[in-house]
MARLUMVO-853509 format. One record per residue: x, y, z of N, C-alpha, C in turn; residue in three letters. Coordinates in pm, whole numbers, padded with zeros to 5 digits, always signed. Layout:
N
XYZXYZXYZAla
...
***
This chain:
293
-01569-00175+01997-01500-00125+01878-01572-00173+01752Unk
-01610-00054+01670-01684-00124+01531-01607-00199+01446Unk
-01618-00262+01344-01563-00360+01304-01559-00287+01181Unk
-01586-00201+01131-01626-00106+00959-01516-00039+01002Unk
-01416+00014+01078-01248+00124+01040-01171-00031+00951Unk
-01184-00112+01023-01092-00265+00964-01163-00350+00790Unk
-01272-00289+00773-01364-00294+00690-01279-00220+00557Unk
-01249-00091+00593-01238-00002+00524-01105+00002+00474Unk
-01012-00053+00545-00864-00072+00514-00851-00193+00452Unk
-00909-00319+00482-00945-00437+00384-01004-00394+00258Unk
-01114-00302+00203-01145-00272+00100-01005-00187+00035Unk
-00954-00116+00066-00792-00023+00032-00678-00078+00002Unk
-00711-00248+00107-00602-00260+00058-00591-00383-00076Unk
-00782-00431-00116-00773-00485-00193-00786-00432-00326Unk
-00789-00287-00349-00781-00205-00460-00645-00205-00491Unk
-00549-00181-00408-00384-00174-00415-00357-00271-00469Unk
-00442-00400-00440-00362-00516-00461-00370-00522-00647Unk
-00449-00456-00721-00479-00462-00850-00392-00327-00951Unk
-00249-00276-00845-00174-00167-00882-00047-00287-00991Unk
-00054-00348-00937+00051-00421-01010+00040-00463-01122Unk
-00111-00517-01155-00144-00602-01268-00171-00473-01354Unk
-00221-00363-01314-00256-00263-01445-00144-00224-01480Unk
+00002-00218-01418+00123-00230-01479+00136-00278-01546Unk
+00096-00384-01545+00198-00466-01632+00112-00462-01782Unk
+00002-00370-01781-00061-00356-01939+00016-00194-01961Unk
+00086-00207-01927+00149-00065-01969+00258-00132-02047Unk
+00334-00044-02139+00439-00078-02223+00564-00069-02168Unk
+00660-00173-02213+00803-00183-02135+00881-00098-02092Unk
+00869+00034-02187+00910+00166-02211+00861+00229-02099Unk
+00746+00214-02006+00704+00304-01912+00789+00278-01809Unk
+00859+00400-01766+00947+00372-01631+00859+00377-01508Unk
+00890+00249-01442+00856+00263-01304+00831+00399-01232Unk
+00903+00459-01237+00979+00644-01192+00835+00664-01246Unk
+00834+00704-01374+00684+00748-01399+00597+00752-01405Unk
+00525+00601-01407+00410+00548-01328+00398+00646-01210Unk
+00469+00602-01100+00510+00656-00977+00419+00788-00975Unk
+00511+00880-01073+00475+01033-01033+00349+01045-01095Unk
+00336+00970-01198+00171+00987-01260+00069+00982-01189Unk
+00122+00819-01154+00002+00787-00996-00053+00931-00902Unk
+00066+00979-00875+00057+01060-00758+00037+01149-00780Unk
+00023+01250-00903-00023+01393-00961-00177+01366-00991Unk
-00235+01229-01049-00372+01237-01085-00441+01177-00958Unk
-00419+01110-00867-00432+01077-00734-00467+01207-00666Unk
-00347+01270-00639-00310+01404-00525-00400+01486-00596Unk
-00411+01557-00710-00430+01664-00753-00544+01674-00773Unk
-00610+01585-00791-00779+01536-00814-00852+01563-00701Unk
-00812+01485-00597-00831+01513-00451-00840+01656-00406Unk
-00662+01737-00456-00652+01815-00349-00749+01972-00445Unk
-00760+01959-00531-00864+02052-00635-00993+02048-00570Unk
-01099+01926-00577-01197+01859-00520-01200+01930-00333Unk
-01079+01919-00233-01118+01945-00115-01105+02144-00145Unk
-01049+02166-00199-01042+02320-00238-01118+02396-00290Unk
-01216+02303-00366-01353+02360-00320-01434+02348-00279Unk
-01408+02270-00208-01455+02270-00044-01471+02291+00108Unk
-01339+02361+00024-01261+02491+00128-01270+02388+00270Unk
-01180+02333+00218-01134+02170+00363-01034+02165+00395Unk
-00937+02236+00277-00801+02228+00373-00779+02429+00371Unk
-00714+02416+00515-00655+02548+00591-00492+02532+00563Unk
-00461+02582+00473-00280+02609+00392-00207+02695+00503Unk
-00267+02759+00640-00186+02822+00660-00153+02741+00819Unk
-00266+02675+00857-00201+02569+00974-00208+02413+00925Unk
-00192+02432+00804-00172+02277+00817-00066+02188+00818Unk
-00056+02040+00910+00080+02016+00928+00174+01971+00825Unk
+00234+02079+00774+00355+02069+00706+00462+01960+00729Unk
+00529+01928+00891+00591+01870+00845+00569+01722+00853Unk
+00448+01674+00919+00430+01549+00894+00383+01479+00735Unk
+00346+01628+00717+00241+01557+00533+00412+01553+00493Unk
+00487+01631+00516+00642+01627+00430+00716+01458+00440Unk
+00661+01425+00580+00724+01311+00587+00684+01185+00504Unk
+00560+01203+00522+00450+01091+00449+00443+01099+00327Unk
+00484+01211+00246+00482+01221+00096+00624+01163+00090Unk
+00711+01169+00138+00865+01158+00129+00856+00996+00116Unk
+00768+00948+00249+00760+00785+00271+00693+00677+00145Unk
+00540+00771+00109+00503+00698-00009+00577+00772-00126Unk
+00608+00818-00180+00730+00866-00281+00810+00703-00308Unk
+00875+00738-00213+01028+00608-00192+00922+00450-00200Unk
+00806+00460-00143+00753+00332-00146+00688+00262-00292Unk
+00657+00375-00360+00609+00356-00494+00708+00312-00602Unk
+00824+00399-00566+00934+00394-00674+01006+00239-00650Unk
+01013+00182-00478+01120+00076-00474+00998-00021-00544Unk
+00849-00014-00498+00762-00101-00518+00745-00139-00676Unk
+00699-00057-00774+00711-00023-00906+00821-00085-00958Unk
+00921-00102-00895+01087-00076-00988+01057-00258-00941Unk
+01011-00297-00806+01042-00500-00806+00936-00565-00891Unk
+00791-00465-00872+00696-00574-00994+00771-00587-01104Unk
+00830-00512-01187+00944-00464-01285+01013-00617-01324Unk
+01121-00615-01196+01217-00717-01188+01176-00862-01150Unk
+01040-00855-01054+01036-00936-00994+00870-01067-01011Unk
+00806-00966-01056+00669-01028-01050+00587-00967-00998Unk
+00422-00941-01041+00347-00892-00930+00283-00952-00785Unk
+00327-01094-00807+00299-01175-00686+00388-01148-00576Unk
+00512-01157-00622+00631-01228-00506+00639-01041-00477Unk
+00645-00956-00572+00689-00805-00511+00563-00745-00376Unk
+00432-00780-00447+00343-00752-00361+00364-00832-00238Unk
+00360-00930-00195+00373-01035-00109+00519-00991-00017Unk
+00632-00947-00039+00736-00941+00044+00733-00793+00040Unk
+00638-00671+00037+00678-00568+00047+00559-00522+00120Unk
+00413-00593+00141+00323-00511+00196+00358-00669+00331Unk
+00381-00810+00293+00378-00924+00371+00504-00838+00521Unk
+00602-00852+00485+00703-00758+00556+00681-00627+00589Unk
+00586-00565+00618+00555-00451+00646+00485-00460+00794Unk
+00402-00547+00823+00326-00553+00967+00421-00578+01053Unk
+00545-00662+01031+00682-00750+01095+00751-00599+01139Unk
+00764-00555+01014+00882-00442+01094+00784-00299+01173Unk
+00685-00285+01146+00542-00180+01208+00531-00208+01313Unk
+00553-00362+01393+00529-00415+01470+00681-00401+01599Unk
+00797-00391+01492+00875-00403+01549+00934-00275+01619Unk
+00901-00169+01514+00925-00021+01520+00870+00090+01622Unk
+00708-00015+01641+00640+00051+01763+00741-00042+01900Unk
+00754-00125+01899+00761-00204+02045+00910-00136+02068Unk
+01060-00097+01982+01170-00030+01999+01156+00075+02023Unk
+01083+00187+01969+01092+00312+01971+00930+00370+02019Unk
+00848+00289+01999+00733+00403+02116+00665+00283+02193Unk
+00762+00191+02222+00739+00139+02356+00570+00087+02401Unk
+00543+00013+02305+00409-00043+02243+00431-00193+02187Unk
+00348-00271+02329+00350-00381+02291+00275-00445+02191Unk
+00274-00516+02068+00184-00555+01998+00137-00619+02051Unk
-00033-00664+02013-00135-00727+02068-00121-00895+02058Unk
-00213-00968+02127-00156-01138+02115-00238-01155+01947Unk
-00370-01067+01972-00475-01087+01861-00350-01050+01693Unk
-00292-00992+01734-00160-00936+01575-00066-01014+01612Unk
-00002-01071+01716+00075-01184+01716+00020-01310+01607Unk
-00083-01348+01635-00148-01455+01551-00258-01451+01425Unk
-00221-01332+01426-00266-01303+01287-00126-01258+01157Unk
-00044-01240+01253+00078-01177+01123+00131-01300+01123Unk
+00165-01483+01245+00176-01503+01177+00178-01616+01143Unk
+00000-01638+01084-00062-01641+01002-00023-01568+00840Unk
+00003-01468+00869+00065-01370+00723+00164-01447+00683Unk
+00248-01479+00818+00403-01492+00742+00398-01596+00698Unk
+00346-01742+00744+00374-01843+00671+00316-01832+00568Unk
+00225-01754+00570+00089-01786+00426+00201-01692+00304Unk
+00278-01604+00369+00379-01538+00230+00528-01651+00199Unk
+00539-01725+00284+00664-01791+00301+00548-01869+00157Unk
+00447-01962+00179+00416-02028+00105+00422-01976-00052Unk
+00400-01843-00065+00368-01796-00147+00473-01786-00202Unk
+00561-01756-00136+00703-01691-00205+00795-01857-00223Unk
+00747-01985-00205+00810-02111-00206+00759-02155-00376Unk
+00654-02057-00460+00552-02104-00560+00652-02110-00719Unk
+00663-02236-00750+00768-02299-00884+00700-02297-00993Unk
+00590-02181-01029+00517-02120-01128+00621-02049-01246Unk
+00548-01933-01278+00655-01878-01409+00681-01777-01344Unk
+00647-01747-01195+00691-01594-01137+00859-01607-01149Unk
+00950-01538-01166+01089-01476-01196+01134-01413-00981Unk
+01195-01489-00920+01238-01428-00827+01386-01369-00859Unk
+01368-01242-00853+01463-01184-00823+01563-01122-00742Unk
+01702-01119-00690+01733-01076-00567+01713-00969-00557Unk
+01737-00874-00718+01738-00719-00638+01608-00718-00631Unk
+01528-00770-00683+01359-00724-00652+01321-00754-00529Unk
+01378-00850-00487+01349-00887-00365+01396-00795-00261Unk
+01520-00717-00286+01560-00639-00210+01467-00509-00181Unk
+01430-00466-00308+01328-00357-00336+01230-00347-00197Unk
+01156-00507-00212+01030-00523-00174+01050-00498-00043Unk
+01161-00532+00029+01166-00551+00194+01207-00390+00211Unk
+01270-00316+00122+01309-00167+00177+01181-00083+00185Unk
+01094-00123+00074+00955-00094+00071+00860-00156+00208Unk
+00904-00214+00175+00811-00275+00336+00808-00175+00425Unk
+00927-00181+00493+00976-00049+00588+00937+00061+00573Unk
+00922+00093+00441+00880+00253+00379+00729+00263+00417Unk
+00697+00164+00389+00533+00166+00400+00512+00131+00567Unk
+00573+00112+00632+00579+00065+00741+00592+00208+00796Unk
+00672+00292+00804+00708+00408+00811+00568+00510+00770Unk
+00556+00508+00665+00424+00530+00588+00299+00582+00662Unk
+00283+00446+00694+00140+00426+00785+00173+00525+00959Unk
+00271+00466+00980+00274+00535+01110+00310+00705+01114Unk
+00374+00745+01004+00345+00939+01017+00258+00922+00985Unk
+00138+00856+00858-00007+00875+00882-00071+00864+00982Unk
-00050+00786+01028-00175+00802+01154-00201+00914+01225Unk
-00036+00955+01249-00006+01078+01351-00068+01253+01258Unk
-00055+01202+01141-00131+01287+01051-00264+01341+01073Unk
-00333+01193+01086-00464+01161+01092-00554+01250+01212Unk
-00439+01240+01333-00487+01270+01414-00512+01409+01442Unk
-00435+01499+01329-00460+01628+01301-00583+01702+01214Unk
-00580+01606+01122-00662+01621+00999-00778+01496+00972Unk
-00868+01542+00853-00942+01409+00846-00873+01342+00677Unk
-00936+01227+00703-00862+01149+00578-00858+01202+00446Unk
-00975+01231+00392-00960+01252+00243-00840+01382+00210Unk
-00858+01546+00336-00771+01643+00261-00609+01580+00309Unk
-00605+01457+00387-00472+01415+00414-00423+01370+00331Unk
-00443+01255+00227-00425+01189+00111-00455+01307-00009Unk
-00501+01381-00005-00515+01513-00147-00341+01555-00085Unk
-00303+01573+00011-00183+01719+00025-00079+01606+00035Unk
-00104+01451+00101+00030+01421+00099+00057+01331-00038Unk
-00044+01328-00128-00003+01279-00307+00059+01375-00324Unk
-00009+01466-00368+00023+01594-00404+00172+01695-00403Unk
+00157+01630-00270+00316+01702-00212+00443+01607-00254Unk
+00383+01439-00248+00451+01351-00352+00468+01366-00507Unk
+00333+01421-00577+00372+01424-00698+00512+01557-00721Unk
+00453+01622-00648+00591+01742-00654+00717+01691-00646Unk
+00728+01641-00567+00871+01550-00523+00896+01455-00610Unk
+00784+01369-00729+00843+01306-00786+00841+01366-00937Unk
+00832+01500-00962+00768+01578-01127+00924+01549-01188Unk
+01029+01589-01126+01149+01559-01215+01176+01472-01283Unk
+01082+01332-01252+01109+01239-01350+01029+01224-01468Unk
+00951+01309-01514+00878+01326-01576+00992+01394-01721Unk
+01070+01471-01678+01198+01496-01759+01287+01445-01785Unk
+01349+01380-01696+01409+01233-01672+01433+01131-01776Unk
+01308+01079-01778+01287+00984-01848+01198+00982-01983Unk
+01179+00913-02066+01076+00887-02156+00928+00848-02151Unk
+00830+00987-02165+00752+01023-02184+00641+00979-02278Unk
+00735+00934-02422+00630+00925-02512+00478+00779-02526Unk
+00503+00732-02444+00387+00630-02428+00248+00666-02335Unk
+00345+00825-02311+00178+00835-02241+00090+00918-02385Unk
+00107+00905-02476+00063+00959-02571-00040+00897-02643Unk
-00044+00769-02574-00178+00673-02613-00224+00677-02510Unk
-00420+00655-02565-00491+00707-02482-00513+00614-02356Unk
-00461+00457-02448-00536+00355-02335-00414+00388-02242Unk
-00295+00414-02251-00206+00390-02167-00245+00470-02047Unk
-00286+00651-02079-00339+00754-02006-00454+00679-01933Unk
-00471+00628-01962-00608+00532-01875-00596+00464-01754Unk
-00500+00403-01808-00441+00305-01668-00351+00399-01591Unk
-00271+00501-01602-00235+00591-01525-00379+00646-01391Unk
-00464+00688-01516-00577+00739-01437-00650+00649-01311Unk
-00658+00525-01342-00689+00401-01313-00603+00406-01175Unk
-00489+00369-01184-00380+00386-01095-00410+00481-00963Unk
-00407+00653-01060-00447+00751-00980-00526+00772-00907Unk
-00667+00733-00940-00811+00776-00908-00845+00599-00809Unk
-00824+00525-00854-00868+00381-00794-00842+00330-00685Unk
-00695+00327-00698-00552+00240-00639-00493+00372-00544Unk
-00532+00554-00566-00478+00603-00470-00557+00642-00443Unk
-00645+00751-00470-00746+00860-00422-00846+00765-00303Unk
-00911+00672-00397-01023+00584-00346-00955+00490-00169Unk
-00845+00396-00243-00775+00352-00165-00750+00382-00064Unk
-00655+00518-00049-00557+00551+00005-00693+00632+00108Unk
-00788+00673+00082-00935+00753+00142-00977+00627+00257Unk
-00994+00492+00195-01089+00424+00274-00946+00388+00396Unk
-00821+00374+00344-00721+00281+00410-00701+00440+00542Unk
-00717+00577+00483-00702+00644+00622-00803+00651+00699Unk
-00909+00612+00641-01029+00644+00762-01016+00500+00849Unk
-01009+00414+00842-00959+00282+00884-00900+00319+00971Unk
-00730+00369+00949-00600+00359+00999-00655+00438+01154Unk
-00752+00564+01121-00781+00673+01183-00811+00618+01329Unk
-00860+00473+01309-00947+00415+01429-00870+00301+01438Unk
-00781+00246+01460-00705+00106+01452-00551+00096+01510Unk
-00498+00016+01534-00349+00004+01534-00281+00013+01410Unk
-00157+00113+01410-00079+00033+01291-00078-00084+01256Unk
-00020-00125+01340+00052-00286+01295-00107-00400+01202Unk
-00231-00382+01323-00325-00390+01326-00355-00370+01152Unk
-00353-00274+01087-00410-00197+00969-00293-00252+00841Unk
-00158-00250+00881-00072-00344+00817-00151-00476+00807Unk
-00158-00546+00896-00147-00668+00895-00257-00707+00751Unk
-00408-00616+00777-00520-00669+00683-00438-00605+00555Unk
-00325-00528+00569-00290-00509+00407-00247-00591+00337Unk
-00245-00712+00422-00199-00837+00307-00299-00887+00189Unk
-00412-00809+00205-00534-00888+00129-00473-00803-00026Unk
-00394-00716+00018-00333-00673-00087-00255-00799-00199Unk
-00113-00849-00168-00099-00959-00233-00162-01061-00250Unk
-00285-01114-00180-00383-01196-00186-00488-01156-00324Unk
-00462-01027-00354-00594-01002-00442-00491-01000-00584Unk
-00324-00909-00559-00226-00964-00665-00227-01045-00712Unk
-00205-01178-00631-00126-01328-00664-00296-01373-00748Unk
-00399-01341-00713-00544-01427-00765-00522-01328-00907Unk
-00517-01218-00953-00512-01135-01062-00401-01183-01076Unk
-00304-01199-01069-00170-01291-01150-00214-01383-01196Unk
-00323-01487-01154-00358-01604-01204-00486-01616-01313Unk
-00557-01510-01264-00689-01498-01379-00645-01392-01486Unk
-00599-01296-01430-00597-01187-01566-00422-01199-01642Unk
-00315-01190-01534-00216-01172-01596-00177-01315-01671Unk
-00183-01436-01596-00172-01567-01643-00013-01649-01606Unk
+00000-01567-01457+00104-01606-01389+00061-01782-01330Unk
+00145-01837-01274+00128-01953-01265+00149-02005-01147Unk
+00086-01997-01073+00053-02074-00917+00040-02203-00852Unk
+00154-02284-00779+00172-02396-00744+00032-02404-00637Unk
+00057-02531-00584-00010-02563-00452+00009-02501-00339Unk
+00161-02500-00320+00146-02448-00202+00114-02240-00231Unk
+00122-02235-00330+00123-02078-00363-00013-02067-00320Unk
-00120-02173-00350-00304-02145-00335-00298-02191-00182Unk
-00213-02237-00108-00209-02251+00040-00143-02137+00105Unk
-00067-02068+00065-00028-01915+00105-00132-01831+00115Unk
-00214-01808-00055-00360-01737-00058-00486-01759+00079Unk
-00446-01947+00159-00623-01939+00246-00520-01888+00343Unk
-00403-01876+00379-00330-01866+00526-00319-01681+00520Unk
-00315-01639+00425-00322-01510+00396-00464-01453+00451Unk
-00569-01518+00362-00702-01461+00421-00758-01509+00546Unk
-00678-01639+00615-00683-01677+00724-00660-01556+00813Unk
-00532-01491+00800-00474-01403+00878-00578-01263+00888Unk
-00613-01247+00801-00734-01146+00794-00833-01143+00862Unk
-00932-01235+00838-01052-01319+01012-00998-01262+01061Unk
-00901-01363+01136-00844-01340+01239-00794-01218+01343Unk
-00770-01122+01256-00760-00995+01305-00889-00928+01305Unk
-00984-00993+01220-01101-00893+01218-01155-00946+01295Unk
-01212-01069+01320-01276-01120+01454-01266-01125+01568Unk
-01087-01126+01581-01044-01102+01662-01096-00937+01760Unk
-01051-00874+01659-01065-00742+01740-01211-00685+01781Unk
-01256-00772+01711-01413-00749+01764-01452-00794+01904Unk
-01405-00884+01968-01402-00932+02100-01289-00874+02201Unk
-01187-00775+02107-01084-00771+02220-01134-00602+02281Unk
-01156-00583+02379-01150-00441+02458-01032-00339+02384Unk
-00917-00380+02413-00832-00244+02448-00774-00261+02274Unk
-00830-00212+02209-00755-00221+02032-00686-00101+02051Unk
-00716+00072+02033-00727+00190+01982-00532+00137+02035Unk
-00449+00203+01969-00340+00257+02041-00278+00373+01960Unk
-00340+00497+02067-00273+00602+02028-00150+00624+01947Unk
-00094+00699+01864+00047+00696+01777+00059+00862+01839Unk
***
């Protein structure tokens, strides 16, 4: 098994991890909600323009209802995710919403499609978990919040959810026109808030920037390398390296945003990238990785 699909979802998911901090240079006034749909119209639409003329996606067999599900899944995952950096911090939201995501991915395959997780993701998630327990123990200036906290774990699931109609996606389609139709089909689903709410701050240019930023970086790019990855890997497996996600948060909380990080918070960060090796080295020696979805 090559070691570059796990490559590629570690690079995806350390672009994500820098979704939080360009938030927070947005103005107070920007609703979560709209970020959200912004993300996902200059993300999706960029993409799905780009594969169209490339005449890559086929509109008349393509699977409808799984892209329906997966736009539905990241939709709900953006909005709970968005709404806890909000309340909560970009450390502790990133950390209990992508950290809790391999836990229940893990749990979701072994209940319902009867798929044992591997020993190699046994000891690598957890590795994750203490390294987020540490993180989330950190008596800095991060703000824990309950409902944010609540956010983060429903998100977890969402994204947990997420990944696994992707895969099954995947297995229809190839990555890039998958991520063009299922933004896309998200930004649709999320345009009402665009009426909704208050608008007028996207009227500066830098703000339109970091939208774009968001769109083009954090989804198009991202969301491209994290399916070609997913395409060849386990869920749980492809979760698990998404922790490098809050790992790359909590370090941009500390250099750019100027959040404030205990000891044990910088002992969460090596047990975090501990957990990462570990799965990547791991799976390089183990035979039986692939598990069908």
């Amino acid at each position: 098994m090559s070691v570059l699909p796990y490559i590629f979802v570690l690079l995806g998911a350390i672009l994500w991890g820098t979704t939080g901090t360009a938030q927070t240079f947005l103005p107070n006034d920007a609703h979560p909600f709209v970020i959200s749909a912004g993300r996902s119209a200059v993300g999706g639409f960029s993409l799905l323009i780009f594969m169209i003329l490339l005449k890559k996606i086929k509109f008349k067999t393509w699977p409808w209802k799984e892209t329906l599900y997966a736009a539905i899944c990241i939709s709900l995952f953006q909005l709970l995710f968005f709404s806890s950096v909000r309340l909560t911090g970009v450390a502790i939201a990133s950390v209990v919403a992508i950290g809790s995501a391999p836990v229940f991915s893990g749990i979701i395959e072994w209940l319902f499609l009867k798929l044992r997780p591997t020993r190699i993701w046994g000891i690598s998630t957890s590795f994750a978990i203490v390294g987020c327990l540490f993180l989330f123990l950190n008596k800095g200036e991060i703000t824990i919040n309950p409902i944010g906290i609540v956010y983060s774990l429903i998100a977890g699931i969402i994204f947990a959810l997420y990944t696994m109609s992707s895969k099954a996606l995947l297995q229809k389609e190839e990555a890039i026109p998958v991520v063009a139709m299922t933004f896309s089909v998200s930004a649709l689903l999320m345009m009402p808030f665009f009426f909704l709410y208050d608008v007028s701050w996207l009227m500066d240019v830098g703000n339109v920037g970091i939208i774009f930023y968001l769109g083009l970086a954090t989804t198009s790019v991202a969301y491209v390398l994290y399916g070609r990855g997913l395409h060849k890997i386990p869920s749980s497996s492809a979760l698990t390296l998404s922790l490098a996600e809050p790992t790359t948060a909590a370090l941009l909380g500390v250099f750019i945003v100027g959040e404030a990080l205990s000891t044990t918070s910088w002992i969460g960060i090596l047990l975090l990238l501990g957990s990462i090796v570990v799965l990547t080295v791991g799976s390089k020696s183990t035979k039986k990785i692939v598990i069908e979805i």
